[in-house]
N, C-alpha and C positions, 0 to 999 in steps of 0.2 A: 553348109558346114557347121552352123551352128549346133542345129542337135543331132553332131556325128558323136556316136557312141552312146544315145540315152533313145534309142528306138527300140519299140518290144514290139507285142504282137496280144491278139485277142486269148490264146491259150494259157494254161496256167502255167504259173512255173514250175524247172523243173527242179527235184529234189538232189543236194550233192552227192554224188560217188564218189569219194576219194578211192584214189587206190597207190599203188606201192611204185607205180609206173614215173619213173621218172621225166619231167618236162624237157628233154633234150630238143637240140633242133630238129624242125620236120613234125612235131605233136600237134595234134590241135585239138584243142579244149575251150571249156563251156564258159564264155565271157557273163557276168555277174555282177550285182553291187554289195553292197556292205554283207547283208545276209548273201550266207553261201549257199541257202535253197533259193537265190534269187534269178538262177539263168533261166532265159526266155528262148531268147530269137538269134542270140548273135555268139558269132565263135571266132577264135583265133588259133592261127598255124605260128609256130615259134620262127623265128629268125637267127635265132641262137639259143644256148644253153640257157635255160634259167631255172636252177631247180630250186631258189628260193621258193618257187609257186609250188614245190613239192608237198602234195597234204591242204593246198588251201582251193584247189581247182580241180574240175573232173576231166578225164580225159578220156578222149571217146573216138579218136582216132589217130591218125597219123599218114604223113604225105608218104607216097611208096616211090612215087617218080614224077618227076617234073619241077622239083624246088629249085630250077636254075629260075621257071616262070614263076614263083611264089617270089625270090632273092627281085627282080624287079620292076615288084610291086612297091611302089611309094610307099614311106610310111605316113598316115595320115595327121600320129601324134608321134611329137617329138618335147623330149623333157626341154625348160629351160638351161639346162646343162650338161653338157656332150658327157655322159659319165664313163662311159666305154672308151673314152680314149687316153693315153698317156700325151696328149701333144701339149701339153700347158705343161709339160716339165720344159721344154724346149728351152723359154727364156729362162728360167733357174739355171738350168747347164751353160747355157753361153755364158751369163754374168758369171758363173763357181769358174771357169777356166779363164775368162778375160781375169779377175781378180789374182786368181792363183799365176797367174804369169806376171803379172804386175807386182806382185808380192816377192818372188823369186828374183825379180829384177832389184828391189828395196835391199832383199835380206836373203840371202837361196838358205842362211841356217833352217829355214821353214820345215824343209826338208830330210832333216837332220833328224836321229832317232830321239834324243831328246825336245826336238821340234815338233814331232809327231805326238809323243808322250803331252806334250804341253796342252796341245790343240786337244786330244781325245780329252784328258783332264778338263781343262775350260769350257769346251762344248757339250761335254754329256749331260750336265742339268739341263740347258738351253733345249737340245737334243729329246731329250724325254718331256719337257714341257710341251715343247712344241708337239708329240706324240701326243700328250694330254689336250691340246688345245684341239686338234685333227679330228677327232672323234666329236666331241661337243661342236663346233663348228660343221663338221660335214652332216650332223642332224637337222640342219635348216633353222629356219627364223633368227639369223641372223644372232645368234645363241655364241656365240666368244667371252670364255670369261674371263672377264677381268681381274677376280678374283684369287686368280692361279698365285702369281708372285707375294701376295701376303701370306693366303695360303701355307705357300711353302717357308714361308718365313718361321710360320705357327707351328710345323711341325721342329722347322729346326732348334728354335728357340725352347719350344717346350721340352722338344726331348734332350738335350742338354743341358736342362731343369734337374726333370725328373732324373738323369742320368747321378748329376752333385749328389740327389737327394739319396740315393743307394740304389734307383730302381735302374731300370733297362740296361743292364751288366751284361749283356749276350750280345749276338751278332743278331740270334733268333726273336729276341725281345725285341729289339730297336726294329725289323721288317714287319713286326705281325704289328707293331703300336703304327707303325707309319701306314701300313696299308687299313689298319682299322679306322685312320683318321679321314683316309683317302674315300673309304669307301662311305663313312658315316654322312659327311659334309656333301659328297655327290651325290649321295639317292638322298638329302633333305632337300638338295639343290633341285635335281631331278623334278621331285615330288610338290615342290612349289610351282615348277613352270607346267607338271602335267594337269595339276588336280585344280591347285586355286587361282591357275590361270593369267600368272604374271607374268610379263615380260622380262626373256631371259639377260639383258642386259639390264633390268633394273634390279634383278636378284642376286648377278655378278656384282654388281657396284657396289651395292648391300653388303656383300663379305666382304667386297674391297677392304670397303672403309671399317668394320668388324674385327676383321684381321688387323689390319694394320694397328687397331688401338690395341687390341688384344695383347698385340706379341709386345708394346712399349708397355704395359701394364705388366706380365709374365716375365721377359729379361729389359730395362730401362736402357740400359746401354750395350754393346759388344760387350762377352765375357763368356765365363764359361768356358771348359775345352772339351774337345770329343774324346771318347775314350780309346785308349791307344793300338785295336785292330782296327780304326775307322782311320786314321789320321794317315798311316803310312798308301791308303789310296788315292790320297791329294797331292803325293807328291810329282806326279808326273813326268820321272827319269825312264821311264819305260813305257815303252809300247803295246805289249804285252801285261796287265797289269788288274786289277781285281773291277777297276772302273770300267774296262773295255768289256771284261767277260760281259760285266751287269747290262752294257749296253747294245753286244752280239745277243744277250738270251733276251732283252726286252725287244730286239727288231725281227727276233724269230717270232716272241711273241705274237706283236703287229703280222706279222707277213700269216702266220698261223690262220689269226681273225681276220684277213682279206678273203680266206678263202672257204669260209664258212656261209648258210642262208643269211644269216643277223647283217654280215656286209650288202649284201646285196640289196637288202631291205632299207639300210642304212643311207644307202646310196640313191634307192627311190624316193625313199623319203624326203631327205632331202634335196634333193630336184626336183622335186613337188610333191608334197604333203598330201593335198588331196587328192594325186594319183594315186598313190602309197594306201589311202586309205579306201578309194572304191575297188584296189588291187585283194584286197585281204590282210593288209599287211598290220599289225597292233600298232601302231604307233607309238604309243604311252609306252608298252614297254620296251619298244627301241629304243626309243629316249631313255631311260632308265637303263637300258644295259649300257647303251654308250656311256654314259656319268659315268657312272659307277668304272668302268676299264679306264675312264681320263683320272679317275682318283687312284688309281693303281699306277700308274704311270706317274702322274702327279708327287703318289709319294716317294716312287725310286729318286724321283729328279731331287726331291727334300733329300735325300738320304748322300748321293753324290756331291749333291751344293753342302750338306755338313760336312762332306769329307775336304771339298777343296777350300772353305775357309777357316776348317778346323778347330771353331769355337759354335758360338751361337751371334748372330746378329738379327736385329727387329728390323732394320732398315732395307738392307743388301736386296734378301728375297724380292722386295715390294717392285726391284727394277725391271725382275725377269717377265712382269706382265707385257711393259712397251716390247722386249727383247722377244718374247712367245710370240705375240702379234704380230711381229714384223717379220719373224722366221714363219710364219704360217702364210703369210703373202708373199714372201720372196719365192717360198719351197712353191705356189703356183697352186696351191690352196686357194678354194672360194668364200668366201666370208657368208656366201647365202648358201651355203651346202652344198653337196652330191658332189662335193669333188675334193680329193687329200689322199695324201700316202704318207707312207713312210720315206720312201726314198726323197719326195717334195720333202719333208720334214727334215730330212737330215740334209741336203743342200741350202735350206732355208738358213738352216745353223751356222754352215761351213761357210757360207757364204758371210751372215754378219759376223763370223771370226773373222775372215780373212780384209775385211773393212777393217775393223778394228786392230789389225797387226799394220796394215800399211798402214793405218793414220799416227801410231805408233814411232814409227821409224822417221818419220817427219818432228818428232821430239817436239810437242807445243807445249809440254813443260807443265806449267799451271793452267793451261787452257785444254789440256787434254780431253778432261774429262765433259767439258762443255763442248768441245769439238767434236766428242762421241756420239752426245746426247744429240746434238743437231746432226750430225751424217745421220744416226739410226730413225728418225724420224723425215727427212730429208725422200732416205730412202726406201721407209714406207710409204707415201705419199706416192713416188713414181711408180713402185710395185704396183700401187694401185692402179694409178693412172693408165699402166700398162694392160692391167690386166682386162679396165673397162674396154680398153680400146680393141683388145684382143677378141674378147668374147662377150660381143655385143647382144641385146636383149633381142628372143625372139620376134618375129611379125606376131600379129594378131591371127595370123591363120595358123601358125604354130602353138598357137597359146591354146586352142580349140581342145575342150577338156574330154575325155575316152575312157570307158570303164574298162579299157582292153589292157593288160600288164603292160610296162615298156619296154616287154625282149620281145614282145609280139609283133 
């Protein structure tokens, strides 16, 4: 088992055909390594769709009958993370309903359309971060950044700057400065972890702290106010309301890029790097296009958070990093990649709302806020704890490395 997948043969290689023929289940095509004139000796019959390999492999046949006996054939590689399945949502839904019933018990206003308006308002920065974090995170190497919450700080604070000073007067001004800032910082972000080879949490920590001095130097204290089509979205009396749209057309977005090759590439990637890369797959610039989508998201979340606290503050932002990180592990996200959604993302959120409204209604006064901060950390910790125990590391015979794609 050792060298399954690295045996060739005395003849030369063969040269790639690409062609237009899509890898659906039942293809079988020319297994390879890095170079695509690399195939020798060995092939693979698809076990599902995978037309990310569309363009990067040759295909030279296909099963016409019998793929019940192909279906149970063992697979010999298996990623270190189930990525084809939705069952790690499992625990996220049981906590969002255990919660949400205990909450209706505290307070059923919950449910109330101003209750509803409240929650969309509160959660759609938390909401979009955690979108931003899903992407960076599901690239592997353990890539989370921490960054996020100063971040968004930077843009709030600055653009609330520039806004006093006469600039960003539109609605169009303030979207094209936030996403320019979003996209500028993620592909520098990006291009440090691809090129000169740093470890992506020490380049996250690196803004951390960057950020955060930045935005006390730029606004020193809370001040400032948004300007007055921003403001009326923070208020949260309706359900229907300018915050919901942004956050229906940011989740179409996401669901849009689930269903594209770059996800799926994404998803190999991180569940293993170096399958991803004897697959054909760029790595570099997966990595680079994920930043860059988590700085777009990134900035809608700045642009909501300036709505619901309707000034500028350097501080507030800095908290949404623990709040990101612990919606990205509640939602049933992997912290080592190939595994996030949207929908983990948005019960991730719902979930630490719905924490923080019950601990609420228990009224600890002046300790609320220390009460908060210990549950939210409290309950990343067992997220964790859960999730090791859930989805434990493969065997060593599973680990067994294959230049064969992983729909193969």
């Amino acid at each position: 088992m050792s060298t399954l997948g690295r045996g060739g043969s005395d003849f030369d290689n063969i040269q790639a055909e690409f062609s237009n023929i899509p890898f659906d289940r039942g293809i079988v095509g020319m297994a390879r390594a890095q170079d695509p004139d690399s195939a020798n000796s060995q092939f693979f019959i698809m076990f599902q769709d995978g037309h990310f390999l569309n363009g990067n492999y040759t295909v030279f046949g296909k099963v016409l009958s019998g793929m019940d006996i192909v279906d149970k054939i063992k697979k010999t590689y298996r990623s270190s993370v189930d990525t084809s399945s939705n069952k790690y949502l499992m625990v996220p839904i049981f906590i969002f309903f255990s919660l949400l019933i205990f909450a209706l018990i505290r307070s059923p206003i919950i449910i109330s359309q101003s209750g509803i308006g409240s929650a969309i308002m509160l959660t759609a920065p938390l909401i979009l971060t955690t979108y931003a974090l899903t992407f960076i995170a599901m690239a592997g190497r353990g890539g989370v950044d921490l960054s996020i919450g100063p971040f968004m700080g930077f843009i709030n604070v600055s653009s609330i700057q520039l806004y006093a000073a006469g600039y960003l007067q539109t609605p169009v001004g303030w979207f094209i400065y936030a996403f320019a800032m979003g996209l500028i910082w993620q592909f520098f972000y990006a291009i440090i972890v691809c090129f000169v080879r740093v470890s992506p949490i020490i380049v996250s920590l690196a803004g951390y702290l960057a950020f955060a001095g930045i935005n006390i130097v730029i606004l020193p204290r809370p001040g400032g106010i948004a300007p007055d089509w921003l403001i009326p979205w923070g208020e949260g009396f309706t359900i229907f309301n300018e915050i919901f749209l942004l956050m229906i057309l940011a989740t179409i977005l996401f669901y849009i890029i689930t269903h594209t090759a770059f996800w799926g590439h994404l998803k190999l990637m991180g569940a293993d790097e170096r399958a991803a890369f004897t697959s054909g797959v760029k790595i570099n610039l997966v990595r680079i296009v994920a930043h860059l989508i988590a700085g777009l998201f990134a900035a809608l979340s700045a642009i909501c958070f300036t709505a619901l606290v309707g000034s500028g503050d350097p501080l507030q932002g800095t908290k949404y990093t623990l709040l990101g990180i612990t919606a990205l592990v509640l939602g049933g996200a992997s912290l080592a990649g190939g595994r996030g959604g949207a929908f983990g993302a948005i019960l991730g959120a719902l979930n630490l709302y719905l924490i923080n409204y019950i601990l609420v209604t228990f009224k600890f006064e002046r300790l609320q806020s220390f009460v908060s901060d210990l549950s939210y950390g409290a309950v990343l910790v067992i997220a964790l704890l859960v999730s090791c125990l859930l989805y434990t590391s493969p065997s060593p015979r599973d680990r067994t490395r294959s230049r064969m794609p992983s729909s193969a």
